[in-house]
N, C-alpha and C positions, 0 to 999 in steps of 0.2 A: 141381708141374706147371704149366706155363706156360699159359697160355688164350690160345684164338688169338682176337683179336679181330674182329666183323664188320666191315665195310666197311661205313662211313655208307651210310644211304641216302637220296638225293639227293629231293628232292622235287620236281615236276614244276613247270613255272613256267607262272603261268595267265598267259592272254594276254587275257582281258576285261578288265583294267582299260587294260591299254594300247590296244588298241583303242576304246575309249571315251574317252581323252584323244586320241586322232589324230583321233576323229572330232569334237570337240569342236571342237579345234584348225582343222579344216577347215569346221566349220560357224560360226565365229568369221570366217574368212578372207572365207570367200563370202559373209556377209553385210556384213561392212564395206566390200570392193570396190566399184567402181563398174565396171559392164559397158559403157554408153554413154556418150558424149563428149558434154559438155556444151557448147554455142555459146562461143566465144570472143568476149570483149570486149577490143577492144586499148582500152587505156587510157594515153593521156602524162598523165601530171604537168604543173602550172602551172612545177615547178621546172628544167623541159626547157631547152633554147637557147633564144636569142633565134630570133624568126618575121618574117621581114621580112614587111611587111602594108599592101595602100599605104591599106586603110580602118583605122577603129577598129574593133577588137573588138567582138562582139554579147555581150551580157552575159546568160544566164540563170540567173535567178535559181529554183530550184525548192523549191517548200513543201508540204508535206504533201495539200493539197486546190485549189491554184490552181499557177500559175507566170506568169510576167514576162520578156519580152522588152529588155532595154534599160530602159524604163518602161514600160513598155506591158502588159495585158495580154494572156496568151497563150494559146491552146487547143493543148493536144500534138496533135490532130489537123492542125491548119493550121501547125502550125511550119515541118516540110519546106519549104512551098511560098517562105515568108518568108524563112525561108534561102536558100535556090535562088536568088531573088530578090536578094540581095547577095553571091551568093558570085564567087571564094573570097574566105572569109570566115574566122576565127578565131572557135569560140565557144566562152566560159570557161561553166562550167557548176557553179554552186555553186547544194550542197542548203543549205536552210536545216533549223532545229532541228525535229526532229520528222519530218523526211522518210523513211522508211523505205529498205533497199536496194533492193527490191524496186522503188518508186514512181523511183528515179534508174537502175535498170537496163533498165524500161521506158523511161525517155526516153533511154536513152543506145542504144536500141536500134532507137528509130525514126529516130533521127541519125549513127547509122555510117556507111551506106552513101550519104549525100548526097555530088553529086561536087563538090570545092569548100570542105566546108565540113572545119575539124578541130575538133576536140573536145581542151576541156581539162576536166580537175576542178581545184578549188580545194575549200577548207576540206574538213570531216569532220561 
């Protein structure tokens, strides 16, 4: 007598785990994103074209807890005016050791929009 066989029966597929890797997946997303647009720093390089320039360059030199104009010392609040004062002007802007980013994104931040002046980095 032959036996009729049943027909498997199929097990129901749970959908909590999958939904719990999507949601994973989407709370991984959203938090690594970034929603607001952070200010732009345009930034040239030292290693740009030649600038035709009919003064010499102003040289700042920027250090952890002071900075230097040239020789001179300098206060970030009266820079603008110094500048302004010889522009246009080219000023090369090297941090010295120990400067944080933070401490050269402030002063590159007070000196963007002077009209006249450009801005270069040097060293790291």
């Amino acid at each position: 007598m032959s036996r009729l066989r049943k027909p498997a029966r199929r097990r129901a597929l749970s959908m909590t785990s999958l939904i719990d890797v999507i949601f994973l997946l989407l709370l991984f997303f959203m938090l690594s994103s970034t929603f607001t647009r952070f200010g732009d720093l345009p930034l040239t390089t030292a290693s740009g074209g030649a600038v035709a320039q009919a003064e010499a360059p102003a040289f700042l030199r920027l250090l952890p807890d002071s900075l230097t104009l040239d020789t001179d010392a300098a206060d970030l609040a009266a820079l603008p005016a110094a500048l302004l004062a010889r522009a246009p002007v080219l000023v090369i802007v090297a941090p010295g050791e120990g400067v944080t980013a933070q401490r050269l994104v402030d002063a590159l931040n007070v000196l963007r929009d002077l009209p006249g002046v450009t801005l270069r980095v040097i060293g790291g």
